[in-house]
N, CA, C and O atoms as a CHARMM CRD file, in Angstrom:
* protein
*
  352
    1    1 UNK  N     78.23700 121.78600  90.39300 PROA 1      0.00000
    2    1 UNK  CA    78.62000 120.50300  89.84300 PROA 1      0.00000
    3    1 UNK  C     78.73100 119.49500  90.99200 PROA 1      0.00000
    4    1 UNK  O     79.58000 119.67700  91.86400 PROA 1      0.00000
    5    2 UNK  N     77.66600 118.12800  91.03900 PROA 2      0.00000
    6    2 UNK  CA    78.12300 117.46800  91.73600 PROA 2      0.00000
    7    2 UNK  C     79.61100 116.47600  92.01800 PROA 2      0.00000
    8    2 UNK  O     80.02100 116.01700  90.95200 PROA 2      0.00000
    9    3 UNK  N     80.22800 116.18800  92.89500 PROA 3      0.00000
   10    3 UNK  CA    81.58000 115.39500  92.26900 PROA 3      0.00000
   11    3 UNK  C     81.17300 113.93700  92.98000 PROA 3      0.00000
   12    3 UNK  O     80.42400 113.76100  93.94100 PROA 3      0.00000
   13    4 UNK  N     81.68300 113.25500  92.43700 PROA 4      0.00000
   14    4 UNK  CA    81.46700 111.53200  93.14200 PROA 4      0.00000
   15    4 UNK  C     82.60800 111.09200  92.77800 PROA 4      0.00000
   16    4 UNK  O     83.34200 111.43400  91.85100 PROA 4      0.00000
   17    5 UNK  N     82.78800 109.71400  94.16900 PROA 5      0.00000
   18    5 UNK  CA    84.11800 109.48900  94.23100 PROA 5      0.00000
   19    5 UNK  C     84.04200 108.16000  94.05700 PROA 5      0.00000
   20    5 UNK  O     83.14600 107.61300  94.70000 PROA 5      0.00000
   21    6 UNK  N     84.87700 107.31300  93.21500 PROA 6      0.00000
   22    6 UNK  CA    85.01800 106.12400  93.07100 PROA 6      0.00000
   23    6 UNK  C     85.85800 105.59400  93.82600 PROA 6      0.00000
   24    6 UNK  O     86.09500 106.55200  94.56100 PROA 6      0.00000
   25    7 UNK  N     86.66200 104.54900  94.29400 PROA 7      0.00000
   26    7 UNK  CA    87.73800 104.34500  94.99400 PROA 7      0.00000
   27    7 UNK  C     87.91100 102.67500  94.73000 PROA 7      0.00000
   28    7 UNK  O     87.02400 101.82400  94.80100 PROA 7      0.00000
   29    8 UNK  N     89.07900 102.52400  94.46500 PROA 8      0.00000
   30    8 UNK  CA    89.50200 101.26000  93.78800 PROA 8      0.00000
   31    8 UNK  C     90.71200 100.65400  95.01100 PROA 8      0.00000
   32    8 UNK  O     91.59700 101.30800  95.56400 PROA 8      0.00000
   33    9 UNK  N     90.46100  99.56500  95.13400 PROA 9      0.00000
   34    9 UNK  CA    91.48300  98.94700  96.09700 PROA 9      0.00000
   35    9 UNK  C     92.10100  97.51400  95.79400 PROA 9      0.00000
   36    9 UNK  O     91.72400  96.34300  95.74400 PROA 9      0.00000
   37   10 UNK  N     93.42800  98.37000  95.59400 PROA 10     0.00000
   38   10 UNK  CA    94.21600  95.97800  95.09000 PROA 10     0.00000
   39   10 UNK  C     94.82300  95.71400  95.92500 PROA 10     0.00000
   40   10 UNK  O     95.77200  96.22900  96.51700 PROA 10     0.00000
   41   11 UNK  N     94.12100  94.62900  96.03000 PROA 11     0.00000
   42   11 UNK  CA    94.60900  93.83700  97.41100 PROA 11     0.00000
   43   11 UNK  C     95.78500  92.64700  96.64600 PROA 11     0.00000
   44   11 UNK  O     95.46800  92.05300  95.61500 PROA 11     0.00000
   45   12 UNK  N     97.17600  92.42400  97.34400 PROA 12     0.00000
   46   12 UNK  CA    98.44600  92.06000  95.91400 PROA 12     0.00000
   47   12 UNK  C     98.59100  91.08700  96.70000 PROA 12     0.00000
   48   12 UNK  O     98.44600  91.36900  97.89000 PROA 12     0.00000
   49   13 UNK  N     98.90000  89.72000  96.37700 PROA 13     0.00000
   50   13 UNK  CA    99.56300  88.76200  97.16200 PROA 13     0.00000
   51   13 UNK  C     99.90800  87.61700  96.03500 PROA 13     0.00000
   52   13 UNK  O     99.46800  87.33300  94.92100 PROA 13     0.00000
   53   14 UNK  N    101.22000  86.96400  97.15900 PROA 14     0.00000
   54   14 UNK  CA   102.16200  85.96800  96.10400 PROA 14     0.00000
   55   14 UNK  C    102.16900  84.69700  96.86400 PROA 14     0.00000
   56   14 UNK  O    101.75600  84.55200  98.01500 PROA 14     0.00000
   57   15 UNK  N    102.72400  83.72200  96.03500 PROA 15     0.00000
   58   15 UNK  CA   102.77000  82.44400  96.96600 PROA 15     0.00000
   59   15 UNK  C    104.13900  82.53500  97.34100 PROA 15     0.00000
   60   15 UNK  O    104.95000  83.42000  97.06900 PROA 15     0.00000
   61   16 UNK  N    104.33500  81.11000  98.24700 PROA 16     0.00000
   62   16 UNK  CA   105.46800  81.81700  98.84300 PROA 16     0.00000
   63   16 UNK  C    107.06600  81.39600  98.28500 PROA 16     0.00000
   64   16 UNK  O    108.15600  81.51900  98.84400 PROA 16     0.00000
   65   17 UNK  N    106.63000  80.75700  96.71000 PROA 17     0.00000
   66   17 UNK  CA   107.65200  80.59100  96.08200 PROA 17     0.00000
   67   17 UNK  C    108.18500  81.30700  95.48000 PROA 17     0.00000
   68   17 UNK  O    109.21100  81.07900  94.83900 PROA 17     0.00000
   69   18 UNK  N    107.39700  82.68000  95.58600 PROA 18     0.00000
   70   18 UNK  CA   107.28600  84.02700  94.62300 PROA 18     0.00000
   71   18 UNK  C    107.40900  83.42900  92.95000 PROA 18     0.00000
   72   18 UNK  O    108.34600  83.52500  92.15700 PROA 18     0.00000
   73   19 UNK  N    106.29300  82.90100  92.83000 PROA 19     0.00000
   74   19 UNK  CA   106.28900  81.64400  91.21700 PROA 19     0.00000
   75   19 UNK  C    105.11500  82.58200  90.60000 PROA 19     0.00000
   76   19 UNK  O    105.07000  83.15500  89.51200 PROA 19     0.00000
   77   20 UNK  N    103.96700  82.53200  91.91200 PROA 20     0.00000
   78   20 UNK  CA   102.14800  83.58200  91.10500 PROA 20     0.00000
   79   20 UNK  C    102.16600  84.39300  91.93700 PROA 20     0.00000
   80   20 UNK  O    102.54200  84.23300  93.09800 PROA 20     0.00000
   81   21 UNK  N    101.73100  85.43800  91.40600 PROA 21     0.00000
   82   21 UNK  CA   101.28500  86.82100  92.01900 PROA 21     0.00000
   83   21 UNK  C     99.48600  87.23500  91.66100 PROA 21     0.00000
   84   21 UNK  O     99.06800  87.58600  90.55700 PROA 21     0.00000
   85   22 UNK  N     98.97200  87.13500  92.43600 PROA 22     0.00000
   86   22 UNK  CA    97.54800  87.63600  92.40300 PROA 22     0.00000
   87   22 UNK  C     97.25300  88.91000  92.90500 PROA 22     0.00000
   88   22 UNK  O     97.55500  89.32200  94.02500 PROA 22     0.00000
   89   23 UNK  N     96.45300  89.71300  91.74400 PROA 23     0.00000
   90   23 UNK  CA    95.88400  91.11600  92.17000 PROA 23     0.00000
   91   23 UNK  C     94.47800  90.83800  92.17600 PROA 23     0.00000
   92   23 UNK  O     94.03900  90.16900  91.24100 PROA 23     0.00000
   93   24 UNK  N     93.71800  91.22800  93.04500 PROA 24     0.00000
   94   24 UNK  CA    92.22300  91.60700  93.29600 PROA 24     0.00000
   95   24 UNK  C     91.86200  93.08600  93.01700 PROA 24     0.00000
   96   24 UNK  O     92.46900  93.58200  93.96600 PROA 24     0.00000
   97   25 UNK  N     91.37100  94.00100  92.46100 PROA 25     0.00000
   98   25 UNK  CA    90.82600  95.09500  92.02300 PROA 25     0.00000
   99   25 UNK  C     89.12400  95.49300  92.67700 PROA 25     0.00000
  100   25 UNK  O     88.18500  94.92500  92.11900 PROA 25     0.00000
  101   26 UNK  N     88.89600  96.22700  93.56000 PROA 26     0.00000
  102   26 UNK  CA    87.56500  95.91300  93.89300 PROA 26     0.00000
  103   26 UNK  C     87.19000  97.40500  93.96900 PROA 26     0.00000
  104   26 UNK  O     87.41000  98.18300  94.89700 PROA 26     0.00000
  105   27 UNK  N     86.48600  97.67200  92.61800 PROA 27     0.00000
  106   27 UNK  CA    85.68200  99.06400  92.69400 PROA 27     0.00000
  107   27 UNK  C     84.70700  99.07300  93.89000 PROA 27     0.00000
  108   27 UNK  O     84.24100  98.03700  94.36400 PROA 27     0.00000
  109   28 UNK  N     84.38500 100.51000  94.41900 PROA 28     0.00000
  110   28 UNK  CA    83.41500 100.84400  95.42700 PROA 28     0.00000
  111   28 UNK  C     82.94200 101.98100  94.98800 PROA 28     0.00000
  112   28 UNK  O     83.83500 102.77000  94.67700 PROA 28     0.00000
  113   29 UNK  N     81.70000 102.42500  94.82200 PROA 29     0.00000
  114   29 UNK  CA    81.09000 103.94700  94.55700 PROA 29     0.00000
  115   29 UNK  C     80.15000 103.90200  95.50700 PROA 29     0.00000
  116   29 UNK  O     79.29800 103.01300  95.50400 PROA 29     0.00000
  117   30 UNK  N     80.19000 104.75600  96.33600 PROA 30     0.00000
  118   30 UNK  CA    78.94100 105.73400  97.45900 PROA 30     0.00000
  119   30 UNK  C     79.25100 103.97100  98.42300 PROA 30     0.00000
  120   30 UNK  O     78.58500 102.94100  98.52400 PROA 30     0.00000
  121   31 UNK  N     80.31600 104.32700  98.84400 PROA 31     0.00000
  122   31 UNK  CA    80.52600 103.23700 100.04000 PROA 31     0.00000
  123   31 UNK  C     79.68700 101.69200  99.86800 PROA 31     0.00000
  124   31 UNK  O     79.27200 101.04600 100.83000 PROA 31     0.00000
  125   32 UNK  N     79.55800 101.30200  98.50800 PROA 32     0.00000
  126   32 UNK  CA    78.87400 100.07000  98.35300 PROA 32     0.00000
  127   32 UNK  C     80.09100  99.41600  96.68100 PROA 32     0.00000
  128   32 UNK  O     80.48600  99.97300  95.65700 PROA 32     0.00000
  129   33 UNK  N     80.21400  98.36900  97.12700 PROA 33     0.00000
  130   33 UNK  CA    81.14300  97.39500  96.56300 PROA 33     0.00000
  131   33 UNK  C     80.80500  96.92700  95.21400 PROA 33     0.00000
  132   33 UNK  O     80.15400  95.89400  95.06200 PROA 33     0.00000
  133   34 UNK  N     81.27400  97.73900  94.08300 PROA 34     0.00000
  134   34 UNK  CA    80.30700  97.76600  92.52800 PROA 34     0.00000
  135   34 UNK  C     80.87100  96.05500  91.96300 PROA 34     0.00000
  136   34 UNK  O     80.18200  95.04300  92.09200 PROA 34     0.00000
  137   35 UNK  N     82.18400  96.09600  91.37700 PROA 35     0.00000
  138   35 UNK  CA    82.78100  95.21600  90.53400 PROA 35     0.00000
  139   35 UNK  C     84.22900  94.70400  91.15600 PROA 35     0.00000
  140   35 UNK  O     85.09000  95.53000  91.45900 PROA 35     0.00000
  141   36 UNK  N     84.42400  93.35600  91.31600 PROA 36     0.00000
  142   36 UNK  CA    85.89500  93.13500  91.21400 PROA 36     0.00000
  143   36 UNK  C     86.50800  92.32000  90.01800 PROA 36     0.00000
  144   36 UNK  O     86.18600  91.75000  88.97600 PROA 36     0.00000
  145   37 UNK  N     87.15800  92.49800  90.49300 PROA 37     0.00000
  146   37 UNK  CA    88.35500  91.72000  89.15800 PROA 37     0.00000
  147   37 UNK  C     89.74200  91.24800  89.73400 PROA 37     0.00000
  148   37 UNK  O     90.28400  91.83200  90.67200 PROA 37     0.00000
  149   38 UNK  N     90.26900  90.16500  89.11500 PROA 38     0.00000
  150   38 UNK  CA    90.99500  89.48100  88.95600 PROA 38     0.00000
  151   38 UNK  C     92.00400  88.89500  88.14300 PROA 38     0.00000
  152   38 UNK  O     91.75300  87.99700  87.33900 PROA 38     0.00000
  153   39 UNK  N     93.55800  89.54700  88.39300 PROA 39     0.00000
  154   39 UNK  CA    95.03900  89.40700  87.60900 PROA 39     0.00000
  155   39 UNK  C     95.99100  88.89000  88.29100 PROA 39     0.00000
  156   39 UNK  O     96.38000  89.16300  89.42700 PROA 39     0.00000
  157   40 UNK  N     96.56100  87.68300  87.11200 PROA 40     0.00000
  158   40 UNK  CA    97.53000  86.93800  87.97000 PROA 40     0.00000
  159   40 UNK  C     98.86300  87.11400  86.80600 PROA 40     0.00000
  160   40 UNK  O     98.61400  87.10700  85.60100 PROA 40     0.00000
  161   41 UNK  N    100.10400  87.25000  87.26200 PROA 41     0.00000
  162   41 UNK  CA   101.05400  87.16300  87.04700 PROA 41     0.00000
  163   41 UNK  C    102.35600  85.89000  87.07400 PROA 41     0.00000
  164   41 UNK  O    103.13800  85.99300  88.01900 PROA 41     0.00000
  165   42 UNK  N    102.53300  85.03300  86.34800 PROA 42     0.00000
  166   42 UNK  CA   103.18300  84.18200  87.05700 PROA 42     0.00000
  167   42 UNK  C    104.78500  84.16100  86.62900 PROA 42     0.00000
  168   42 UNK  O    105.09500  84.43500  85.47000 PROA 42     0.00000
  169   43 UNK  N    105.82000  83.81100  87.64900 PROA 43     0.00000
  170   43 UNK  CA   106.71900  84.00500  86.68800 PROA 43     0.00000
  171   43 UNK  C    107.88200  82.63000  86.52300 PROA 43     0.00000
  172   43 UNK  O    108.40200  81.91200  87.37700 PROA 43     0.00000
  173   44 UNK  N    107.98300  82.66200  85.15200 PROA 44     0.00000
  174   44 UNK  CA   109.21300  81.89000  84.63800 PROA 44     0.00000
  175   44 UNK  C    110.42700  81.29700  85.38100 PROA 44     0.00000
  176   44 UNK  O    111.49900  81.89700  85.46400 PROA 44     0.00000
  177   45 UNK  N    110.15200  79.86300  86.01300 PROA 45     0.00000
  178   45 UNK  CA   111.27000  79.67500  86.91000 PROA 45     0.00000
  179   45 UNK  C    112.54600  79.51200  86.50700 PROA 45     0.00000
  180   45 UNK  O    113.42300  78.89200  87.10900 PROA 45     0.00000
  181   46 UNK  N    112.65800  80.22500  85.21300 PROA 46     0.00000
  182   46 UNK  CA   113.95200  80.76000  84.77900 PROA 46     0.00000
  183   46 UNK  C    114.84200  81.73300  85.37000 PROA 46     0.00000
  184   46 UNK  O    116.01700  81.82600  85.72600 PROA 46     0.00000
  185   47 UNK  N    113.44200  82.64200  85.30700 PROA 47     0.00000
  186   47 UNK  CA   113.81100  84.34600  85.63400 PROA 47     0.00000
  187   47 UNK  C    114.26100  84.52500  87.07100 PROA 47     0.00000
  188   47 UNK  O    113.91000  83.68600  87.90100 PROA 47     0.00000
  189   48 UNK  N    115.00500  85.54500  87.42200 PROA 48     0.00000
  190   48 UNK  CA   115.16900  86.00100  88.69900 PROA 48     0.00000
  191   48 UNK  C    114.07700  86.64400  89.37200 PROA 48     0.00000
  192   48 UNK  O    113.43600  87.51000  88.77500 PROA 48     0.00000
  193   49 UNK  N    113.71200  86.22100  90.89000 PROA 49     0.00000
  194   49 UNK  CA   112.53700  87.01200  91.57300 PROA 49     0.00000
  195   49 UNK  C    112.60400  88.47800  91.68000 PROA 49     0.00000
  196   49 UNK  O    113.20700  88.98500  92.62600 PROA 49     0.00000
  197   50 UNK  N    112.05500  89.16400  90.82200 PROA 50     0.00000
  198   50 UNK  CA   111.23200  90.70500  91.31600 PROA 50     0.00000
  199   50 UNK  C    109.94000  90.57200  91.33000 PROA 50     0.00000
  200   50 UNK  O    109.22600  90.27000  90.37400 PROA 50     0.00000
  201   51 UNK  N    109.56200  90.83800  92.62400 PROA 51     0.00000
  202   51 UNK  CA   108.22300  90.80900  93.14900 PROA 51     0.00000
  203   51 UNK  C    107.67900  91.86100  92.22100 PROA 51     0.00000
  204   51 UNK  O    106.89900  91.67800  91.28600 PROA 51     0.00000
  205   52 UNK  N    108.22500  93.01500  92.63500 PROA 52     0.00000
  206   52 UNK  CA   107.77500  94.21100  91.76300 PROA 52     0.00000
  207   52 UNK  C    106.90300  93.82500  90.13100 PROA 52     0.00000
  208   52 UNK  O    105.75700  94.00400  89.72100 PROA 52     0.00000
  209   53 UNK  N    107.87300  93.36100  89.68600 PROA 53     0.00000
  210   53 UNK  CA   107.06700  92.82300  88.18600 PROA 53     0.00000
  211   53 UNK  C    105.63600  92.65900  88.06700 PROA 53     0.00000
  212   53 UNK  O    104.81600  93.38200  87.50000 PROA 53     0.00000
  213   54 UNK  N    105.45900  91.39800  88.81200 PROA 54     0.00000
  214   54 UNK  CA   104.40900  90.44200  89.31600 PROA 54     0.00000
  215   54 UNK  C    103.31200  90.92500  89.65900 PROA 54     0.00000
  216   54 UNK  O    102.20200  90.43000  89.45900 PROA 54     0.00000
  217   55 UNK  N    103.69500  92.41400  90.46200 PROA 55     0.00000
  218   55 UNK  CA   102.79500  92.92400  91.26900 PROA 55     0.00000
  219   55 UNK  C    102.35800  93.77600  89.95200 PROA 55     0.00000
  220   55 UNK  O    101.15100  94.01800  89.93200 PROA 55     0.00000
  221   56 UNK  N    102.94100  94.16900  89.08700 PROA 56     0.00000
  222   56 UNK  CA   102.48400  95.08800  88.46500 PROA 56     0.00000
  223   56 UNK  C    101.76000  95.16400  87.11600 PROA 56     0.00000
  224   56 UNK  O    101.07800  95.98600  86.50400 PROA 56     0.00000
  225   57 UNK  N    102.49600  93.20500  86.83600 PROA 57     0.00000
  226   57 UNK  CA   101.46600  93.04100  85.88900 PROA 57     0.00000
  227   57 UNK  C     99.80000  92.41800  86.18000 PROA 57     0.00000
  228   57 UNK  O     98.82200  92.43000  85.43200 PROA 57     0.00000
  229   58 UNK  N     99.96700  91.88200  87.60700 PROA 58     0.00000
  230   58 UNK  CA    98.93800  91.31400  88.25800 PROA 58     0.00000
  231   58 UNK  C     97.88900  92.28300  88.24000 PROA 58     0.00000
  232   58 UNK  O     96.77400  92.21600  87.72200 PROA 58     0.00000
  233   59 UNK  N     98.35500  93.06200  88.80100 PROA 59     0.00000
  234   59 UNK  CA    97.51300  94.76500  88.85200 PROA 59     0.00000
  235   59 UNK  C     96.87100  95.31000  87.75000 PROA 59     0.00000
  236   59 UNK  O     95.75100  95.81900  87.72400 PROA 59     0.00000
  237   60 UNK  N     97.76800  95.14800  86.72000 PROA 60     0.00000
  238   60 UNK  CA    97.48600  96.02700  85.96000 PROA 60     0.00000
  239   60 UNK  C     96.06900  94.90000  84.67700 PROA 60     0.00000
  240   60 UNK  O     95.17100  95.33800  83.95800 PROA 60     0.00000
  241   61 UNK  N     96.41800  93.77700  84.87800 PROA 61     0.00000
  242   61 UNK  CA    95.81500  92.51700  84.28400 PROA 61     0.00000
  243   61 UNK  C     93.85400  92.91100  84.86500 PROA 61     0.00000
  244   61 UNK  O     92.80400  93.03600  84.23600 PROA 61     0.00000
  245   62 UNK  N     94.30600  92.99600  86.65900 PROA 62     0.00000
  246   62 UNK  CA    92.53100  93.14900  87.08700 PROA 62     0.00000
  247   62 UNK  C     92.77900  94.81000  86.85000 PROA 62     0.00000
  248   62 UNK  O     92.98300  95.27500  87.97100 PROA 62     0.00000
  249   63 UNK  N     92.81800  95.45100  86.24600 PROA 63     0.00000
  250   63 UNK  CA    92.49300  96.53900  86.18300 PROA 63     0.00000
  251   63 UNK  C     91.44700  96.64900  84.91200 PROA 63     0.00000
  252   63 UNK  O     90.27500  96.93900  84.67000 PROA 63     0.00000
  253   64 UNK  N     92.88200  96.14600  84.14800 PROA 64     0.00000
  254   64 UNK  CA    92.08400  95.96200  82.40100 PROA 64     0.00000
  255   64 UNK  C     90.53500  95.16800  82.70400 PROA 64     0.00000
  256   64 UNK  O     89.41600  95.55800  82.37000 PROA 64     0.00000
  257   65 UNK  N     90.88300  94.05700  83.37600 PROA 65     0.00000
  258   65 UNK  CA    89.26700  93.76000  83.36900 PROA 65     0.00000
  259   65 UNK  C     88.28600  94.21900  84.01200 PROA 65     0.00000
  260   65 UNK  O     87.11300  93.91200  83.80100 PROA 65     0.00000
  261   66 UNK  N     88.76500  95.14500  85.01700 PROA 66     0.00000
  262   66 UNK  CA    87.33000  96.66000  85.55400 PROA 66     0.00000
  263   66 UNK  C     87.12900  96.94200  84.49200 PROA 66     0.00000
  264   66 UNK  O     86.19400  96.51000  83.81700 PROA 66     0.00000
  265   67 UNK  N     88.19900  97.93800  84.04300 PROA 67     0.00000
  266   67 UNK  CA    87.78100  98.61600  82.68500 PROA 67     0.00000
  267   67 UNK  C     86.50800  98.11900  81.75600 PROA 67     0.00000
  268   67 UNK  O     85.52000  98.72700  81.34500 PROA 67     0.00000
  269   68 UNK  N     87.01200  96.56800  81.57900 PROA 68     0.00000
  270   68 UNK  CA    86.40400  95.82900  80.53500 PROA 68     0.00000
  271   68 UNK  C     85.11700  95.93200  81.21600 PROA 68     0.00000
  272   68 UNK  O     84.32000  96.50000  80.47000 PROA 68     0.00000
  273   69 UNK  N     84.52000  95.56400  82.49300 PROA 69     0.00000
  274   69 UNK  CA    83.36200  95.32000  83.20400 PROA 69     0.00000
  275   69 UNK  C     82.64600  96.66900  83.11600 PROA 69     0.00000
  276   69 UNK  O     81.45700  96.40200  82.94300 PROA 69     0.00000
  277   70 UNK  N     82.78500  97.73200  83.14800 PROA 70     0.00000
  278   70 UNK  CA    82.75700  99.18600  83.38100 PROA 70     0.00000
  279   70 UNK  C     82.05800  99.67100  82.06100 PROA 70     0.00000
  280   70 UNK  O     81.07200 100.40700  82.01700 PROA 70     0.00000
  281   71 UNK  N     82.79400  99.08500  80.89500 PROA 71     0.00000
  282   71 UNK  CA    82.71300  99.66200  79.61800 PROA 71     0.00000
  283   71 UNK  C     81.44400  99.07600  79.01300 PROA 71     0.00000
  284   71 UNK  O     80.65200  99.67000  78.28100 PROA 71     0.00000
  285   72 UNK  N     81.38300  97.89400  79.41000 PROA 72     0.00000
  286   72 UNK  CA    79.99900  96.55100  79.23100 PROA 72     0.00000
  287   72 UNK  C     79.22800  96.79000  79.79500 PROA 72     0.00000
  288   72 UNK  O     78.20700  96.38200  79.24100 PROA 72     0.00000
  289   73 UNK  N     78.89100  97.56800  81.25400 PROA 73     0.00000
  290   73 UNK  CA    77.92300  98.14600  81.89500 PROA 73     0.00000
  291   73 UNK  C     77.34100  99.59900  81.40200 PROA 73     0.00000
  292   73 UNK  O     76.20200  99.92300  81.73700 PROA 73     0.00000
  293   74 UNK  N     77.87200 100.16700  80.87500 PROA 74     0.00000
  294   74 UNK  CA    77.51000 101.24100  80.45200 PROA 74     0.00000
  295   74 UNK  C     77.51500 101.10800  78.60300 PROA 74     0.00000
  296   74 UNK  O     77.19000 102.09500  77.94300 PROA 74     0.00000
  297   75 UNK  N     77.89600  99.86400  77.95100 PROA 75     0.00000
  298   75 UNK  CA    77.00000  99.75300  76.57100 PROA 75     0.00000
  299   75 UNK  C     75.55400  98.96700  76.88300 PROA 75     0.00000
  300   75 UNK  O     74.73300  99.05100  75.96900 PROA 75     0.00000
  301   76 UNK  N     75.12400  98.16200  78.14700 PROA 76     0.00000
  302   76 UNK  CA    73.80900  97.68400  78.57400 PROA 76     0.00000
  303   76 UNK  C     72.93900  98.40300  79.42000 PROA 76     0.00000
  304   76 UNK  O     71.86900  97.92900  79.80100 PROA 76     0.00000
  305   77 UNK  N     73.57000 100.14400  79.90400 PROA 77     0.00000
  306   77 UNK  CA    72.70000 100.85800  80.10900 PROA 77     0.00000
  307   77 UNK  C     72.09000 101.64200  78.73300 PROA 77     0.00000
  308   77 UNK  O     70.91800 101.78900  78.38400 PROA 77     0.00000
  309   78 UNK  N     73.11700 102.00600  78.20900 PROA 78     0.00000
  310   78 UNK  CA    72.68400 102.84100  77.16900 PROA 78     0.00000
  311   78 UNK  C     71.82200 102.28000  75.95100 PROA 78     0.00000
  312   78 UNK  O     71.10600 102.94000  75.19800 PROA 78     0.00000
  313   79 UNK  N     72.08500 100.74400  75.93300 PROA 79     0.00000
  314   79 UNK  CA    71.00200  99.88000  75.32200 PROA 79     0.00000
  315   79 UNK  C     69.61900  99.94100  76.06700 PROA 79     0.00000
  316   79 UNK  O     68.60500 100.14200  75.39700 PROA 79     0.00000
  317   80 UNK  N     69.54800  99.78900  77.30400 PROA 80     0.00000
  318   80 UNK  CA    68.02100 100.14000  77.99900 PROA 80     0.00000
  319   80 UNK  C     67.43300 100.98300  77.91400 PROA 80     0.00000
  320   80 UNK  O     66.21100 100.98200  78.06500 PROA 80     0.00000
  321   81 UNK  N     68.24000 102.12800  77.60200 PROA 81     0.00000
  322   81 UNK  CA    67.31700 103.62500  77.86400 PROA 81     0.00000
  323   81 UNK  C     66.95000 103.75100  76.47200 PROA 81     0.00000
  324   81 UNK  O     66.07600 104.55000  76.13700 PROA 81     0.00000
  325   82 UNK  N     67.70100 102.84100  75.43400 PROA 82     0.00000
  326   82 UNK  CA    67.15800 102.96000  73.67100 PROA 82     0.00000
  327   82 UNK  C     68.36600 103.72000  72.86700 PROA 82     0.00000
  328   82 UNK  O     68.06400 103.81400  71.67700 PROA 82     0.00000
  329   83 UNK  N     69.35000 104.16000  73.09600 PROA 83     0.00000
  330   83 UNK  CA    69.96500 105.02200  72.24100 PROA 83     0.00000
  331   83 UNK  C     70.92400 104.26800  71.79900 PROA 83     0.00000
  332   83 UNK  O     70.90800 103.06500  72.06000 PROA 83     0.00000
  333   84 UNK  N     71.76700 104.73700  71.17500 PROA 84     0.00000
  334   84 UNK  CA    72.77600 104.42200  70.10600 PROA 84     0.00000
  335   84 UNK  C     74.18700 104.08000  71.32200 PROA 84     0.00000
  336   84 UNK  O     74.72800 104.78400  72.17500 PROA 84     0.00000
  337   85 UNK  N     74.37400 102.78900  70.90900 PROA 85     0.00000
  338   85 UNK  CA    76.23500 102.27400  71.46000 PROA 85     0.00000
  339   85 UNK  C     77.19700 102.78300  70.73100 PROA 85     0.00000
  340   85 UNK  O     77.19200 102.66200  69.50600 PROA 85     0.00000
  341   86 UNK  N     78.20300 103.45700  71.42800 PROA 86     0.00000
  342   86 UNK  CA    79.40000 103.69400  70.46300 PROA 86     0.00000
  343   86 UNK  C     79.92600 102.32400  70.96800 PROA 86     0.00000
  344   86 UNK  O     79.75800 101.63400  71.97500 PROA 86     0.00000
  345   87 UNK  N     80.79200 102.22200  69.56700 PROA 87     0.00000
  346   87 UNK  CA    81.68300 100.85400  69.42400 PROA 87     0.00000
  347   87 UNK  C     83.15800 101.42500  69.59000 PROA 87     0.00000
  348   87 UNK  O     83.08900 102.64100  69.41200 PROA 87     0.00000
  349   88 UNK  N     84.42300 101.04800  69.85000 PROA 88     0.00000
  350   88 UNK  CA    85.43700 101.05600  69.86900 PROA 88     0.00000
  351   88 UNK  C     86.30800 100.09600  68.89200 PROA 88     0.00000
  352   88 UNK  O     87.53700 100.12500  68.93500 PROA 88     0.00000
């Protein structure tokens, strides 16, 4: 069985009012740079600062949209080669 390794890297940063939090998501397969994505978090200058939050919905925001990019690349391969798309 061959194995292949994907490797995903978020790069997290805030301004320095801790107000937006930006995540970058940047897939890599076989040491070449596939898809990134982009999640921002901002928060309520109501609320009390936890960075933590921010970071995690930021993250988790460009993640969902790999996913999304990932899932769209592989219903426009499987359209090329002719076969049937599963839908979700």
């Amino acid at each position: 069985m061959q194995v292949k390794q994907w490797t995903v890297q978020i790069y997290i940063s805030e301004d320095d009012g801790d107000q937006r939090t930006l995540a970058r998501a940047v897939l890599s397969a076989q040491g070449t740079r596939w898809h990134e994505s982009v999640g921002v978090a901002r928060r309520n200058p109501g609320d009390r600062p936890v960075p933590e939050i921010g970071d995690e919905l930021a993250a988790g925001r460009a993640l969902m949209d790999l996913a999304d990019k990932l899932i769209i690349d592989a219903a426009e391969d499987v359209a090329q080669i002719g076969g049937p798309a599963e839908s979700r």
